[in-house]
C-alpha positions as CSV (number, residue, x, y, z in Angstrom):
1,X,-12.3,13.0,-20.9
2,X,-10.5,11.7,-17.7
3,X,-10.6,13.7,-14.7
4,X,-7.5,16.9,-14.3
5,X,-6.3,15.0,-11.3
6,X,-5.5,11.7,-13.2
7,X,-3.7,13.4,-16.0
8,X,-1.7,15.3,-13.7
9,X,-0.5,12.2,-11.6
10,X,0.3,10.8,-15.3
11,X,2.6,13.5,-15.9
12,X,3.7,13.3,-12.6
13,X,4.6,9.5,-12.7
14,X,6.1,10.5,-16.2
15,X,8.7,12.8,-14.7
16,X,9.7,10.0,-12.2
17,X,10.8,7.9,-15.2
18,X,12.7,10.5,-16.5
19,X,10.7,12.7,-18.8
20,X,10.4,16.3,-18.2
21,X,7.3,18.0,-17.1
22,X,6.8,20.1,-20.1
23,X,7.1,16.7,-22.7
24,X,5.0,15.1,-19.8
25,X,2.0,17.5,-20.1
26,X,2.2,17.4,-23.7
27,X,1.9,13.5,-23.7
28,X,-1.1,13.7,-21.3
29,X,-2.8,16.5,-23.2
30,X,-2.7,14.4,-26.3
31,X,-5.4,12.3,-24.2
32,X,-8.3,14.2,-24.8
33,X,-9.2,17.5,-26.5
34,X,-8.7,19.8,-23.7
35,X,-10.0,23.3,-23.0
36,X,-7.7,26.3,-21.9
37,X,-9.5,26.2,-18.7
38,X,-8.6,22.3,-17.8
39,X,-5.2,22.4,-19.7
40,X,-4.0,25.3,-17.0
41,X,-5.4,23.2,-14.2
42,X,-4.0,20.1,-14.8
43,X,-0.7,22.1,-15.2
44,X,-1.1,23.7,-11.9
45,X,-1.9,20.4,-10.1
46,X,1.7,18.5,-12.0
47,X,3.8,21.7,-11.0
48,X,2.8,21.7,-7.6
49,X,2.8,18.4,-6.9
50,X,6.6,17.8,-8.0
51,X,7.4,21.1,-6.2
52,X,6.0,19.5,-3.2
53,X,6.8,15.9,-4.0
54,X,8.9,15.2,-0.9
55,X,6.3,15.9,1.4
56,X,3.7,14.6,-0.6
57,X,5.4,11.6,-1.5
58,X,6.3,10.7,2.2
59,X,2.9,11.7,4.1
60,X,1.7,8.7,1.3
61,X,4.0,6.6,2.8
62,X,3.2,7.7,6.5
63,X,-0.4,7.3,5.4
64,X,-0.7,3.8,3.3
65,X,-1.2,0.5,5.5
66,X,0.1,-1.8,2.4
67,X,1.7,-1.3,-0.7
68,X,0.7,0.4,-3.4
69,X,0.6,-2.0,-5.9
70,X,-0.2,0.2,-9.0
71,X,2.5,2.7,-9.8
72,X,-0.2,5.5,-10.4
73,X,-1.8,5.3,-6.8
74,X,1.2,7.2,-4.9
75,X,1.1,10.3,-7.6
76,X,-2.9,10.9,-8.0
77,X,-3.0,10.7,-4.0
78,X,-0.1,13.0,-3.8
79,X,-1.8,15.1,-6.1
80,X,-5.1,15.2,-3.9
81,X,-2.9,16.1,-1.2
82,X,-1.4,18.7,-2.9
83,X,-5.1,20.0,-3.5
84,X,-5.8,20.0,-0.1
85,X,-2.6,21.8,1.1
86,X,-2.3,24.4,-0.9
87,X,-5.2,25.4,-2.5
88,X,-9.0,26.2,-1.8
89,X,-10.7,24.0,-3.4
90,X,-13.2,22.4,-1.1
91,X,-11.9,19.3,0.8
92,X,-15.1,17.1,0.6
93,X,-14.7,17.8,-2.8
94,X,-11.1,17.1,-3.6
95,X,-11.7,13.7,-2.1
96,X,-14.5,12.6,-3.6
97,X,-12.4,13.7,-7.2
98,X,-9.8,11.4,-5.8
99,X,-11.8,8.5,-5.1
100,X,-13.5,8.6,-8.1
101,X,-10.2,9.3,-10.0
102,X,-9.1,5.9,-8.5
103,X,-11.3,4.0,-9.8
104,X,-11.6,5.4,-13.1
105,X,-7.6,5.2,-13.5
106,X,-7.1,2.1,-11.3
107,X,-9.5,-0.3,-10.2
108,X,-12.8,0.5,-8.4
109,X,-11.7,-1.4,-5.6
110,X,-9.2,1.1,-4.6
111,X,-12.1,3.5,-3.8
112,X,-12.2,2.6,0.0
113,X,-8.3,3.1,0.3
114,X,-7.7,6.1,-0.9
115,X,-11.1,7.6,0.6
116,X,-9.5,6.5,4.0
117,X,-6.4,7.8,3.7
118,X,-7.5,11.4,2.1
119,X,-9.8,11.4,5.3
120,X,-7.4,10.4,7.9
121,X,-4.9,13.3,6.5
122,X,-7.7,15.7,7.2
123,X,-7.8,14.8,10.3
124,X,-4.4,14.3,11.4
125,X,-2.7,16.9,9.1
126,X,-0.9,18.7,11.8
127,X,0.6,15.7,13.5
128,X,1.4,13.9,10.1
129,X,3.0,17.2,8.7
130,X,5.2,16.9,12.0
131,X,6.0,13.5,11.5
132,X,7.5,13.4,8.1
133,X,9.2,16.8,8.3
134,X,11.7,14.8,10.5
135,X,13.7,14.2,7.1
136,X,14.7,16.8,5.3
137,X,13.8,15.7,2.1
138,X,10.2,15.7,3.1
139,X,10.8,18.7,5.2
140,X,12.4,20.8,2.3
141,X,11.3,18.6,-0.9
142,X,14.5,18.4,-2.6
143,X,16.3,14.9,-3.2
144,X,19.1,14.7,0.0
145,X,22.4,14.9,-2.3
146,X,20.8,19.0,-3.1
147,X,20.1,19.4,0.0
148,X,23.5,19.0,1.6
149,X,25.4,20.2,-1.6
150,X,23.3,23.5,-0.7
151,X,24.4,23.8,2.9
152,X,27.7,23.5,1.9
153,X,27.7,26.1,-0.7
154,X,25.3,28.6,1.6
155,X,25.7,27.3,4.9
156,X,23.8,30.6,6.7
157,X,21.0,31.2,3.9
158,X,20.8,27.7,2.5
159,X,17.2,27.1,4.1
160,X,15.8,29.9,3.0
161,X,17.1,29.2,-0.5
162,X,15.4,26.0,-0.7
163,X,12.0,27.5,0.7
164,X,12.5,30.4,-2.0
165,X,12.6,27.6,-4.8
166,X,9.1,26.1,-3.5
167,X,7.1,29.1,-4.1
168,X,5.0,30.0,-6.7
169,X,6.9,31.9,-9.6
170,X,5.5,35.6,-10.3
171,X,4.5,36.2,-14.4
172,X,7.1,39.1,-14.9
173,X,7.6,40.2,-18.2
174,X,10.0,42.7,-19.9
175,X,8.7,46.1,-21.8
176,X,10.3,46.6,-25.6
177,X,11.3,49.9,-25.4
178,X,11.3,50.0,-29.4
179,X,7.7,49.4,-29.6
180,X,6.4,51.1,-26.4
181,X,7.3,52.6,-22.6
182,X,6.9,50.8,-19.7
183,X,4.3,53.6,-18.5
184,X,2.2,53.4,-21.7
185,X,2.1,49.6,-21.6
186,X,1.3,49.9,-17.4
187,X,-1.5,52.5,-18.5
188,X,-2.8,50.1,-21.2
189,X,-2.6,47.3,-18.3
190,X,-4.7,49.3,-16.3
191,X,-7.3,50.3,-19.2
192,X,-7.3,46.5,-19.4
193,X,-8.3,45.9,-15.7
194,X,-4.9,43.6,-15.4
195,X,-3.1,44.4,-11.9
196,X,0.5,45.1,-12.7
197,X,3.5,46.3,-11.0
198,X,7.1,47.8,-11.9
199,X,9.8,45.7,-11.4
200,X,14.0,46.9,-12.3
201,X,14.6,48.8,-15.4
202,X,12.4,47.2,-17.7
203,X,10.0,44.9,-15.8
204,X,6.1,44.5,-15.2
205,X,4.8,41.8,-12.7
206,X,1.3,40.6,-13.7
207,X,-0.4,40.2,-10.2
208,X,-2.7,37.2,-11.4
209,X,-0.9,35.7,-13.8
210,X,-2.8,34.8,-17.4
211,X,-2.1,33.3,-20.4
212,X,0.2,36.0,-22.3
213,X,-1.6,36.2,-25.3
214,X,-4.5,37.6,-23.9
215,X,-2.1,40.4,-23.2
216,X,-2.9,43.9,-24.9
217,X,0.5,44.8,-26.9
218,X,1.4,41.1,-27.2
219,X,0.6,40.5,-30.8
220,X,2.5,44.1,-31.5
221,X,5.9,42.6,-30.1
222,X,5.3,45.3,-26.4
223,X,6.8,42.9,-24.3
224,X,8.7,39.1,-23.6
225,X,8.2,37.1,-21.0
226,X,11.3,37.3,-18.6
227,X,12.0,36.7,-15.2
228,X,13.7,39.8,-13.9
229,X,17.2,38.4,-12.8
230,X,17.3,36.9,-16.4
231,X,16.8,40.8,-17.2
232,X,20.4,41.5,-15.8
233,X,21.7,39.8,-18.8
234,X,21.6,42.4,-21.8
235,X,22.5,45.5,-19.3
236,X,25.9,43.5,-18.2
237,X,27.1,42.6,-21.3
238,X,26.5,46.4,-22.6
239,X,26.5,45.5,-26.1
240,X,26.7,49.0,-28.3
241,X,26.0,50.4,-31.1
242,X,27.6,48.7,-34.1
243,X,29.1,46.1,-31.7
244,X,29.6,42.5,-33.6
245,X,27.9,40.4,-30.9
246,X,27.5,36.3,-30.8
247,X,24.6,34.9,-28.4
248,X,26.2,31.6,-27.8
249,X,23.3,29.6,-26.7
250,X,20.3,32.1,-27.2
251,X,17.0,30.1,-26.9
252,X,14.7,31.0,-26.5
253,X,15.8,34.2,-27.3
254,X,14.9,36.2,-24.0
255,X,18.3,37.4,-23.4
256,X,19.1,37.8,-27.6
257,X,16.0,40.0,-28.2
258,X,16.5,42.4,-24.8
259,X,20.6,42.5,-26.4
260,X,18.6,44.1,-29.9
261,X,16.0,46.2,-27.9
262,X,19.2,48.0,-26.1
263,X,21.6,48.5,-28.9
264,X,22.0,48.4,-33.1
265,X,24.3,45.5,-32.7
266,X,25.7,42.5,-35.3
267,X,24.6,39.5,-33.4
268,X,24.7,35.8,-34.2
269,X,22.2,34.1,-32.0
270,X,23.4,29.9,-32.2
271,X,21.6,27.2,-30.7
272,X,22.1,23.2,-30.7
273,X,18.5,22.4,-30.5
274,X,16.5,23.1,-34.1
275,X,13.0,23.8,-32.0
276,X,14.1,25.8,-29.8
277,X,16.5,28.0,-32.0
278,X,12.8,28.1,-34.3
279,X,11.4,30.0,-31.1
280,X,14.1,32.6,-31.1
281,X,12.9,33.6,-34.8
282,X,9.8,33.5,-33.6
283,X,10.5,36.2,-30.8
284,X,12.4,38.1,-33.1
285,X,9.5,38.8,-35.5
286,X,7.1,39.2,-32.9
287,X,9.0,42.2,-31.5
288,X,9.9,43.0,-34.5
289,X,13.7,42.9,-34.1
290,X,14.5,40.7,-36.8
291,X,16.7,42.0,-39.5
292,X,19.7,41.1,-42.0
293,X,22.1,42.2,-39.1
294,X,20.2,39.3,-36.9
295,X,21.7,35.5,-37.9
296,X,19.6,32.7,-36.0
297,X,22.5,29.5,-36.5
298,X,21.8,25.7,-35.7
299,X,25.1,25.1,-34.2
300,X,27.0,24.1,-31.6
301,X,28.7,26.9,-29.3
302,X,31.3,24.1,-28.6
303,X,32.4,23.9,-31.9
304,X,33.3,27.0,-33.1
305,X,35.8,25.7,-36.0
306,X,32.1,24.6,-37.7
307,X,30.5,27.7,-37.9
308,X,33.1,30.8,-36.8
309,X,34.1,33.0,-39.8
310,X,37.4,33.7,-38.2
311,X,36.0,37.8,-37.1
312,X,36.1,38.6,-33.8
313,X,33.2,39.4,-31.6
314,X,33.5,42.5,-29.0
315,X,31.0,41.2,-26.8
316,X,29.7,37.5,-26.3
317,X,26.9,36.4,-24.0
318,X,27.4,32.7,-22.8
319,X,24.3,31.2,-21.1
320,X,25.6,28.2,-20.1
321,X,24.0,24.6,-19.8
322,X,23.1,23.9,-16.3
323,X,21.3,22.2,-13.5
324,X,18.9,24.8,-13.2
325,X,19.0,25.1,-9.6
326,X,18.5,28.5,-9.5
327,X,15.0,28.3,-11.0
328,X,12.7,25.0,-9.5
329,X,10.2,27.2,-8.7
330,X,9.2,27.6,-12.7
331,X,11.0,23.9,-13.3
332,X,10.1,21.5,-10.4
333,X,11.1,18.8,-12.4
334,X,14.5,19.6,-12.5
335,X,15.0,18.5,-8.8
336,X,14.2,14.9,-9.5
337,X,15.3,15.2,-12.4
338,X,19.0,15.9,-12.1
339,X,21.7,13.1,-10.2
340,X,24.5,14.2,-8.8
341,X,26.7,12.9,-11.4
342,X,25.0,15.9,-13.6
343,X,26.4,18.6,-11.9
344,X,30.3,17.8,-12.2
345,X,28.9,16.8,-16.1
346,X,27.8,20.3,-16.7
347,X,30.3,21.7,-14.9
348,X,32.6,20.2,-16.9
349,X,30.8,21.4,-19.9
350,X,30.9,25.0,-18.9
351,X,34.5,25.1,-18.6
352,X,35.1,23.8,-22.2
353,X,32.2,26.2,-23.9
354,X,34.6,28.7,-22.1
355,X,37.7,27.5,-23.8
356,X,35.8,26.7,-27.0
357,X,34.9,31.1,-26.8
358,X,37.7,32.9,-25.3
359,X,39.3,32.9,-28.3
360,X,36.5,34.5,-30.2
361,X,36.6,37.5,-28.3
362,X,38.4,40.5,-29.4
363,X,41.1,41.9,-26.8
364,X,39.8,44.7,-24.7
365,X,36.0,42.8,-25.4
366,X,33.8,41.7,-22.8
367,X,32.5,38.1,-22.2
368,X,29.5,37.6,-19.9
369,X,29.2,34.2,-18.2
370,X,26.0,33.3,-17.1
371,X,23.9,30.2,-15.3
372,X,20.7,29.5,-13.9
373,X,22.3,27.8,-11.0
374,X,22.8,28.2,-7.3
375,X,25.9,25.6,-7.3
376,X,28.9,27.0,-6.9
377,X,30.9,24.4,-8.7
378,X,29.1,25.7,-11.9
379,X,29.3,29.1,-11.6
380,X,32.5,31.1,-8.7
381,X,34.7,27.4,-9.3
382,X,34.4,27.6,-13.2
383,X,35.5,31.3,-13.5
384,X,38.1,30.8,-10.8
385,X,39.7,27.2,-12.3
386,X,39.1,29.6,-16.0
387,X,40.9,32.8,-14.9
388,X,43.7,30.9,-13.5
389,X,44.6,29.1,-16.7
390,X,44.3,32.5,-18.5
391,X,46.1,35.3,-17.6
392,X,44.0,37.8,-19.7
393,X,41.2,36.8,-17.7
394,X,39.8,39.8,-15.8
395,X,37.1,38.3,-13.8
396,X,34.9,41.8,-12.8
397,X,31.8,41.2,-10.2
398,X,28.5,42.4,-11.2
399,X,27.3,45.3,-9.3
400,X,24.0,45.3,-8.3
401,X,21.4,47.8,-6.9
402,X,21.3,47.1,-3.3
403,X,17.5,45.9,-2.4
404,X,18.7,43.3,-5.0
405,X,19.7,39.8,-3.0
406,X,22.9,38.8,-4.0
407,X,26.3,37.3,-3.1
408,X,28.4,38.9,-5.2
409,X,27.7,37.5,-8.9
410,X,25.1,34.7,-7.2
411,X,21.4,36.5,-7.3
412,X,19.4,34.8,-5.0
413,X,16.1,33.7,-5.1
414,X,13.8,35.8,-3.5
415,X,9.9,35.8,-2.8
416,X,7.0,37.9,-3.2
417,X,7.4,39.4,-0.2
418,X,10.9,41.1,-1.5
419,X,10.9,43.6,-4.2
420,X,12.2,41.9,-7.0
421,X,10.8,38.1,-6.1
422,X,13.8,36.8,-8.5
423,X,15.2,33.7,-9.6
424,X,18.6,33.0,-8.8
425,X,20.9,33.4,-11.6
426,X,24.4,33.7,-11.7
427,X,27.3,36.3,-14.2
428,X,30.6,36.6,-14.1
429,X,31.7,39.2,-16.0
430,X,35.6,38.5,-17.8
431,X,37.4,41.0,-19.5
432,X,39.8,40.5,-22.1
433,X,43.1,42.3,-21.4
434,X,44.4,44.0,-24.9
């Protein structure tokens, strides 16, 4: 079986063509029959490396003395320095991984290179740290064009948002208060020996994050997984009882399932992607929420004329495609991913899923617009550009608790050291005048 380090730098390199990490790690899994133990590894290694890839990527520039020839050499370096950055593992160790990793994955006659290089950053690190962070790209890790849309956007906080996307995500899960209380299941936590914490309404932070599974009360439908600004969702759109209700683009079914938990609705949960609609069934019978009120729809929010029955919903939840700049830290990928021709693209298709579902909405019902973006050209300059062509457009601001960090409808993301260490998610809240 080759070494963690090399199939992380494969995923790695895979992402820089183009492929997302999680299709990455399943291509480079399919390599050898890999246990639990090694398959979390080598995920830990590809996440942080592409959360760090700016750095890493140009300290293996300020490092190499010739090109690299082989495409794989600058990611399974970058990955060894990511090793030695930012976690314990011993450094004579991570090197000798590395060198060995060469040569198995290159050529042996790389050995001496990236030995010298690995052992030059050790003892330079502070000075070759200095040197790159020069450019922000390698100082922040984000390609330039995010970086200065950012600034403009949050010219006081945009820093500290970028830093907040680099971080470790927290595993934060949501209680099903049809199948259990948050105390019982923090008490069963604790007969369990898993460190947990409170978090909003609903929420549990799992202080050393595990495979979910493993979970007491997971099998019995106790709890999804789901950051806590994604938690906002169901209490905003305040779906009630016998409310007709249409999830427009529900997977994986997060935000539909917390929308049953809360109230005896009608809902129609749509999705344009057959898999991932299949995972929203999946959470419904796990939590035991599915019933013949409960329609799962492979369809296309966009296109209403294919699938609407011509009945009115009172309350409809649009999660819109986006850039997902508001949640890096659980999708690194998605910064070198995404061009900055993507952004006016989605923005673009945000406004027409509005116009697509306005007219699906009873008068005097509620429509909640929602992102996963920090761009304001996806989230305050659709709304704005939406209400003005619709004069029964009552934008309303979400209110939030205070501790909560927010600008207006724009949570931001926040860190362990706050007390909701969120993503940053954005609602918008639009009324329909009668």
């Amino acid at each position: 079986m080759q070494s963690s380090q090399i199939l992380a730098a494969r995923a790695v390199q895979q992402v820089l063509r183009g492929t997302t990490l999680p299709v990455a790690l399943a291509a480079v899994a399919e390599e050898g029959a890999l246990t639990p133990a090694v398959r979390g590894f080598v995920h830990e290694l590809a996440y942080g490396t592409l959360r760090h890839w700016g750095t890493l990527r140009a300290l293996f520039e300020a490092l190499s003395t010739r090109p690299a020839g082989d495409p794989l050499l600058p990611p399974l370096v970058a990955v060894a320095l990511y090793q030695l950055q930012h976690t314990r593992q011993p450094p004579f160790a991570v090197v000798d991984q590395a060198v060995q990793a060469a040569a198995e994955a290159i050529h042996p006659a790389v050995k001496g290179f990236v030995n010298a290089l690995l052992r030059r950053f050790l003892r330079e690190k502070d000075a070759l740290l200095a040197k790159v962070a020069v450019d922000p790209v390698a100082r922040y890790s984000y390609p330039a064009w995010w970086i200065n849309r950012l600034r403009a956007d949050e010219p006081e906080i945009w820093a500290a948002l970028l830093e907040a996307g680099n971080t470790r995500p927290p595993l934060t899960l949501r209680v099903n208060g049809r199948q259990t209380t948050r105390a019982a299941f923090l008490e069963t936590l604790g007969d369990a020996v898993v460190a947990a914490t409170a978090v909003g309404d609903d929420g549990v932070i799992i202080e050393s994050p595990q495979p979910v599974s493993t979970l007491p009360g997971f099998a019995d439908g106790w709890f999804s997984v789901q950051d806590v600004s994604a938690q906002w969702a169901a209490p905003l759109l305040d779906a009630r009882d016998g409310m007709r209700v249409l999830d427009a683009c529900a997977a994986p079914g997060g935000k539909t399932t917390h929308i049953l938990e809360r109230a005896a609705v009608s809902l129609l949960a749509l999705d344009s992607d057959a898999a991932r609609l299949a995972r929203v069934e999946e959470n419904l019978k796990r939590l035991r929420l599915d019933s013949p009120q409960v329609v799962c729809r492979l369809a296309d929010a966009a296109q209403p004329d294919a699938w609407w029955d011509g009945q009115a919903f009172e309350r409809i939840l649009l999660d819109a495609p986006c850039s997902a700049s508001g949640v890096v830290r659980r999708h690194p990928d998605a910064k070198w991913l995404r061009r900055p021709a993507d952004i006016a693209a989605l923005a673009r298709t945000q406004a027409g899923m509005l116009e697509a579902l306005w007219p699906l909405l009873a008068p005097g019902g509620k429509l909640l617009y929602a992102t996963c973006s920090l761009f304001r050209v996806e989230n305050e300059a659709v709304i704005a550009a939406f209400c003005g062509r619709h004069h029964k457009a009552l934008h309303e601001v979400p209110a939030f608790v205070t501790d909560i960090l927010h600008r207006g409808g724009q949570l931001l993301p926040s860190d362990a050291a706050t007390g909701h260490n969120q993503d940053g998610l954005y609602y918008a809240i639009l009324h329909k005048r009668i």
